[in-house]
C-alpha positions in Angstrom: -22.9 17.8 3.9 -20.5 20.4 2.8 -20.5 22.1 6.7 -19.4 18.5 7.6 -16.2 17.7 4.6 -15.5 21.1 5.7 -15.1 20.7 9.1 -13.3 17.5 8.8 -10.6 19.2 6.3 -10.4 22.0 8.5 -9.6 19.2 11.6 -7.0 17.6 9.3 -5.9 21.0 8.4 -5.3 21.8 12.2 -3.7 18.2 13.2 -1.1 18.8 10.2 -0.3 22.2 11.2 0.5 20.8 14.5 2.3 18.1 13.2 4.7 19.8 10.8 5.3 22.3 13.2 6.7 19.7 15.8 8.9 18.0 12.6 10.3 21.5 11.5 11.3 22.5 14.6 8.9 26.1 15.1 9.2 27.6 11.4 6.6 30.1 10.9 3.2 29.0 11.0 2.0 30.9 7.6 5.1 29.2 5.7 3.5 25.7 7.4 0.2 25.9 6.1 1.8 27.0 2.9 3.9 23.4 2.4 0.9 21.5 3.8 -1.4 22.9 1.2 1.2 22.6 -1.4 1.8 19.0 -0.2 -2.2 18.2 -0.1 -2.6 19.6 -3.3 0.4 17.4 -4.8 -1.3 14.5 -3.4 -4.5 14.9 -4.7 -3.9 15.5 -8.5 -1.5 12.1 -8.2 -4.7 10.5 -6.3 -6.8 12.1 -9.1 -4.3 10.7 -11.5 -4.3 6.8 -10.0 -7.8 6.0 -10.6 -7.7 7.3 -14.1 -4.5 5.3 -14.7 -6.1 2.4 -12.8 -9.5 2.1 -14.6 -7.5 2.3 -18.3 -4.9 -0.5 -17.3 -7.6 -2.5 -15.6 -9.6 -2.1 -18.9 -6.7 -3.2 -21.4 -6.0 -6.2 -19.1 -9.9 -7.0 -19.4 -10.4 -6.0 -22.7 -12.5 -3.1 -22.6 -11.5 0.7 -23.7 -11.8 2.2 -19.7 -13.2 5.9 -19.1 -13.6 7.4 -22.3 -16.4 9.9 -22.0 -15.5 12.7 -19.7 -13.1 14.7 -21.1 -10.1 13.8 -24.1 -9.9 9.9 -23.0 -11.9 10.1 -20.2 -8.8 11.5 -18.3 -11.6 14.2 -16.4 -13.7 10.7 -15.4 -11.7 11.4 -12.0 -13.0 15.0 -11.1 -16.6 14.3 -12.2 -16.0 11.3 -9.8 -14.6 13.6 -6.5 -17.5 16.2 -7.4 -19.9 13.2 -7.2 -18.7 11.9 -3.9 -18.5 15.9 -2.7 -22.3 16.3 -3.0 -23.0 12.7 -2.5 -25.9 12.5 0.7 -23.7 11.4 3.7 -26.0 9.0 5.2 -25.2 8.0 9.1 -27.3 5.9 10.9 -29.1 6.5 14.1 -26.9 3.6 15.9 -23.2 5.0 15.1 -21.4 6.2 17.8 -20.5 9.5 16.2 -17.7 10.3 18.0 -15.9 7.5 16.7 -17.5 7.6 13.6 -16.4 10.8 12.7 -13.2 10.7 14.2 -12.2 7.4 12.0 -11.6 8.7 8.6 -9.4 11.3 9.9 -7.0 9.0 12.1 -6.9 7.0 8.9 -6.2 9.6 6.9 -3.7 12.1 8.8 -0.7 9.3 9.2 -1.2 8.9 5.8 -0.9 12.3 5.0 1.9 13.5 7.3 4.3 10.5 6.4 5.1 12.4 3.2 6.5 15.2 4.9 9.9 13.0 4.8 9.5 10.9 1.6 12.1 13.0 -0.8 11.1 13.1 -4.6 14.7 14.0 -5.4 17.8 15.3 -3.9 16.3 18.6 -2.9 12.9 18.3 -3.1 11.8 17.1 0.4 10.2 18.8 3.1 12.1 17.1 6.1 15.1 15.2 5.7 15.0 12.9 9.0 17.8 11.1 10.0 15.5 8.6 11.4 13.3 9.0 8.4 12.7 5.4 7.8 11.4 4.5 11.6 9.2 7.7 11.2 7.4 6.7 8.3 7.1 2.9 9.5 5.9 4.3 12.6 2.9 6.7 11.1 2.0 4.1 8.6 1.0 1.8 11.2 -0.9 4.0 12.7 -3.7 3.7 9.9 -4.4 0.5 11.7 -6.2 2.1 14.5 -8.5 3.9 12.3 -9.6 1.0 11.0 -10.7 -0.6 13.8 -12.6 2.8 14.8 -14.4 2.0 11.4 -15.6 -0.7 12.4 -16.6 -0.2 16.0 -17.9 3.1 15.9 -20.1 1.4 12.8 -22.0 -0.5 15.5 -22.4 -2.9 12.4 -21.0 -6.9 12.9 -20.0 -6.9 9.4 -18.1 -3.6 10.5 -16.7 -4.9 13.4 -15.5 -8.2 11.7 -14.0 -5.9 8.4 -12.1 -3.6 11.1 -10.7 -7.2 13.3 -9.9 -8.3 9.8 -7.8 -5.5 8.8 -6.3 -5.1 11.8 -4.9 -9.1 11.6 -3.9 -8.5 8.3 -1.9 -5.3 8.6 -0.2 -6.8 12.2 0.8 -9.6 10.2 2.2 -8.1 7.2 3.9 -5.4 9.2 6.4 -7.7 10.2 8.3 -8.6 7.2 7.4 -5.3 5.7 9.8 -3.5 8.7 12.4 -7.0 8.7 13.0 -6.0 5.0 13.4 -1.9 5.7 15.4 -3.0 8.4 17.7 -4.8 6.1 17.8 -2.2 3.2 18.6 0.4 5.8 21.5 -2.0 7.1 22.9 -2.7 3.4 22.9 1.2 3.2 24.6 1.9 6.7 21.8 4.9 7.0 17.9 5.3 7.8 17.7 8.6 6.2 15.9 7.5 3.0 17.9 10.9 0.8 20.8 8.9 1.3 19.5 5.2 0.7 18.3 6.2 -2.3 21.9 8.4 -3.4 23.9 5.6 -2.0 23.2 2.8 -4.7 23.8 5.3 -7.9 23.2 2.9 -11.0 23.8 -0.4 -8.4 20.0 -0.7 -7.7 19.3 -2.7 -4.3 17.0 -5.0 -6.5 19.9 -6.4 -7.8 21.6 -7.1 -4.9 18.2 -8.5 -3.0 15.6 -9.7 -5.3 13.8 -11.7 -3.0 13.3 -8.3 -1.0 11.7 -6.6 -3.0 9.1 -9.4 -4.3 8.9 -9.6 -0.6 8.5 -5.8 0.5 5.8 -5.7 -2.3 3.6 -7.9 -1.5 3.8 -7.2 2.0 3.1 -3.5 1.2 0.1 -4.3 -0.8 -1.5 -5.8 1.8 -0.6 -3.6 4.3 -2.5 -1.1 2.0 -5.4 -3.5 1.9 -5.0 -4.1 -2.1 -5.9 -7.1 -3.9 -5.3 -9.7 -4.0 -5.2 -8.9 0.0 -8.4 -7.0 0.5 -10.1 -9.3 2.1 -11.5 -6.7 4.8 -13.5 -5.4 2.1 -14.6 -8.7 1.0 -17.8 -8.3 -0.9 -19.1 -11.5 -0.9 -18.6 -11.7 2.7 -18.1 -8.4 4.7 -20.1 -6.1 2.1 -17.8 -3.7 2.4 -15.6 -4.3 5.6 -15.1 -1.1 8.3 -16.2 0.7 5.6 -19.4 -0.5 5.3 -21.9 2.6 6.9 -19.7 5.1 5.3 -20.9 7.1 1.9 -20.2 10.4 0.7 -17.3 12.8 2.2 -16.6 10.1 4.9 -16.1 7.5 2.5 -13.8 9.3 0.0 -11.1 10.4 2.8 -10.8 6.4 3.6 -10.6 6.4 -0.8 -8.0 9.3 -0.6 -5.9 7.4 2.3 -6.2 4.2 0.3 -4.4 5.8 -3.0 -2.0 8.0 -0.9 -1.0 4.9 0.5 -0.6 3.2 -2.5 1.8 5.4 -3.7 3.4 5.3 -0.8 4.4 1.9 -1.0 5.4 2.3 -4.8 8.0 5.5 -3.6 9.0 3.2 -1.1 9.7 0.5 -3.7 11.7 3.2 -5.5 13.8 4.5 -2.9 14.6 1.0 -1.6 15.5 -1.2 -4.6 15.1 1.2 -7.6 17.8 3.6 -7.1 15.6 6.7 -6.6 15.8 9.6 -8.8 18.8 8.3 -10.5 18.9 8.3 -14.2 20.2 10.1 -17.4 19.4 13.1 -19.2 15.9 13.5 -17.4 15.4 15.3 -13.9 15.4 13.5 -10.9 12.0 14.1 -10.4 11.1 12.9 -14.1 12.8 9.6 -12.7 11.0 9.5 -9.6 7.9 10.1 -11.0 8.6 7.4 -13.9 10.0 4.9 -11.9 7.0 5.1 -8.8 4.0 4.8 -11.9 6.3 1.8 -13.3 5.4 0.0 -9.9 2.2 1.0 -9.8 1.4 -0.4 -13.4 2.8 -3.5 -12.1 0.3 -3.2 -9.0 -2.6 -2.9 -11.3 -1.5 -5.8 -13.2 -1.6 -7.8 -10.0 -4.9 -7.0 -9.7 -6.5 -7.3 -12.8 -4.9 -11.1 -12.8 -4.5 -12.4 -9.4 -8.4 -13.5 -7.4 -8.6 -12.7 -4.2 -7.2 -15.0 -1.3 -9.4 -16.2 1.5 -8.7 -15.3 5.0 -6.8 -19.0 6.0 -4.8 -18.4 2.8 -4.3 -14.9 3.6 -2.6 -14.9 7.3 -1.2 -18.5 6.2 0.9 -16.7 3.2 2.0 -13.9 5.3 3.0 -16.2 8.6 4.6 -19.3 6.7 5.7 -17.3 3.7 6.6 -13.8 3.8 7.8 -13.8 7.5 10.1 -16.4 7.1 11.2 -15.0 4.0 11.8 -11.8 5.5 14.2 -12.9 8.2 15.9 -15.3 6.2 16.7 -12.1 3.9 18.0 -10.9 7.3 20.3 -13.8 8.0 21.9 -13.5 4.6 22.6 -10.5 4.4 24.1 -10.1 7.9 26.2 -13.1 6.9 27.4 -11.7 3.5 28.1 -8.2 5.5 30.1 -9.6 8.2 32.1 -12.2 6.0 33.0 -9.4 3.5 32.0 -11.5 0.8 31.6 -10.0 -2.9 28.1 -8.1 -3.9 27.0 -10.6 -6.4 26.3 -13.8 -3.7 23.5 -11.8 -2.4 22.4 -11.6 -5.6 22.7 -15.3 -5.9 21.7 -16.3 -2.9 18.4 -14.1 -3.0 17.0 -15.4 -6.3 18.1 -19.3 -5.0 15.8 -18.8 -1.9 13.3 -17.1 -4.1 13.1 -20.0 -6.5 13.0 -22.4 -3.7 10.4 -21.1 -1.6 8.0 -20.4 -5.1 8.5 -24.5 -5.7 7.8 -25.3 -2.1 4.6 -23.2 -2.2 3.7 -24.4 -6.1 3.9 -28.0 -4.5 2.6 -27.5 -1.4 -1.0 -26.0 -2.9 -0.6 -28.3 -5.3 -1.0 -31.3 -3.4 -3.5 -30.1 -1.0 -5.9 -29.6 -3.9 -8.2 -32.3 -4.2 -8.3 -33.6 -7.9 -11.2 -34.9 -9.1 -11.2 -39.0 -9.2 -13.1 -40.6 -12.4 -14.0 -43.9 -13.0 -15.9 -45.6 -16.5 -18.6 -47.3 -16.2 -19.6 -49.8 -18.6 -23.0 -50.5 -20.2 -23.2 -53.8 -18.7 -22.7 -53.0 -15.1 -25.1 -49.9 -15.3 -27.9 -52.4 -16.5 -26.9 -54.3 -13.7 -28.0 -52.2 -11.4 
């Protein structure tokens, strides 16, 4: 068990090296490994960090107290966890194909690994400041997808299969006005290097100007991470489990460690796109960051702990007939407002109009498709009638 997390770190270990040195352009290899441990490391205590904060908040919504146990308010509850899932028995079945099998949680994981080499925390604090930065890391998130799938298929388990087909129709789907709505931040900003989207709006935060997109960027991000209410690949009552399902142990805690590093992916995106960045008084910009990407994923949390999860129909029928249209409707506005010259404030007002609109339409439209229950009294006399 530990010969195999080790061999599958030390893969990841290789593939990142590789990676980085490609991005940085042949820096020494010693100073690589350095940043990619550094970077690993960073990632792992904020991982550590999520599922503390994620059990507590979860447990306040429900009314319960949360991890309280292991360490001063059960903020060690995490570590106990990863050194349970270290010497966890990694069960594989006789019918995998292990190629795949093995390979999965890696090609999952990497992408979501090396997309942070060009997320900045602050003005200074970023590994590689891409030009293209924002087509790079839309580009190795959706690579995740094809991991997935692997999941499921190298499973050689139907529920697998149908988890990994399911996941791979929901992120396809919700890629679309996920990349329509970067597209359209990075054209308010004039730039796709996300340093300079995030200094460009100082104390004028993009959610100002679009508040449709970012309702509509983060909802599309939590289903592309697979988070509820959108995880219906790993739909319990149906897929036990989704791609996922013949996984335990060290395989099953890199797709955990993917899922979390995504998570916060999408809330640094959040940040950078409508949220101004590290922008902010008194505080260091990485204070800000920090504080602004945890804000989000409170509110992440709290869409989980009240929102049930959608069925499949409802699912791809929200993101085709809701969120895509949404998404390039955004688009049309904001190209209009941009090539008219018109003041900053109508895409405020046109955003939260369309906003309100489309919530109505949907309100109204479930609402009448709901079929309400029809009662009628019956009288003594006619029941002794019959």
């Amino acid at each position: 068990m530990i010969l195999l997390l080790a061999l599958a770190l030390g893969v990841l270990g290789i593939l990142a090296v590789v990676a980085l040195s490609v991005v940085f352009g042949g820096e020494d290899a010693a100073l690589l490994v350095l940043r990619a441990g550094l970077l690993l490391t960073i990632l792992s205590v904020v991982v550590l960090s999520l599922t503390w904060l994620e059990r507590k908040a979860l447990g306040r919504i429900q009314q319960r107290i949360g991890p309280m146990r292991v360490g001063p308010f059960g903020v060690l509850q995490p570590v106990a966890d990863a050194i349970k899932l270290v010497v966890k028995e990694d069960i594989m079945p006789s019918w995998v194909d292990r190629p795949i099998y093995w390979l999965a949680p890696l090609v999952v994981f990497v992408p979501s690994f090396l997309v942070w080499v060009v997320v900045p925390f602050s003005g200074d604090l970023v590994l590689r400041d891409l030009d293209l930065g924002v087509l790079y890391v839309l580009a190795m998130q959706g690579l995740t997808i094809i991991g997935l799938i692997m999941a499921g298929w190298g499973s050689a388990n139907k529920y697998g299969i149908m988890g990994g087909l399911r996941s791979a129709a929901q992120l396809i789907s919700y890629e679309i006005p996920l990349l329509v709505i970067a597209m359209t931040v990075a054209m308010l900003a004039g730039t796709l290097n996300l340093t300079a989207i995030s200094e460009g709006q100082g104390y004028q935060w993009y959610i100002l100007l679009q508040p449709m997109a970012f309702f509509v960027f983060l909802l599309a991000g939590l289903a592309e991470v697979g988070r509820s209410p959108f995880d219906i690949f790993q739909a319990e009552s149906e897929l036990v489990g989704g791609p996922f399902i013949e996984y335990s142990g060290a395989h099953w805690s890199i797709f955990f460690l993917a899922e979390y590093m995504n998570t916060f992916l999408i809330a640094a995106l959040v940040t950078i796109f409508f949220l101004g960045g590290w922008s902010g008084p008194f505080l260091p910009e990485v204070a800000w960051f920090l504080i602004k990407c945890y804000a989000v994923i409170l509110l992440i949390f709290w869409l989980r702990g009240t929102l049930p999860r959608l069925r499949i129909d409802q699912l791809m029928a929200f993101g085709w007939q809701a969120l895509v249209p949404l998404s390039f409707l955004n688009f049309i506005l904001v190209s209009a407002v941009m090539f008219y010259g018109w003041p900053v404030w109508v895409h405020t007002g046109l955003g939260l109009v369309t906003l309100a609109g489309a919530a109505v339409f949907i309100y109204t439209r479930q609402a009448s498709q709901k079929a309400r229950p029809r009662v009628r009294l019956v009288s003594a006399r006619e029941v002794r009638r019959v």
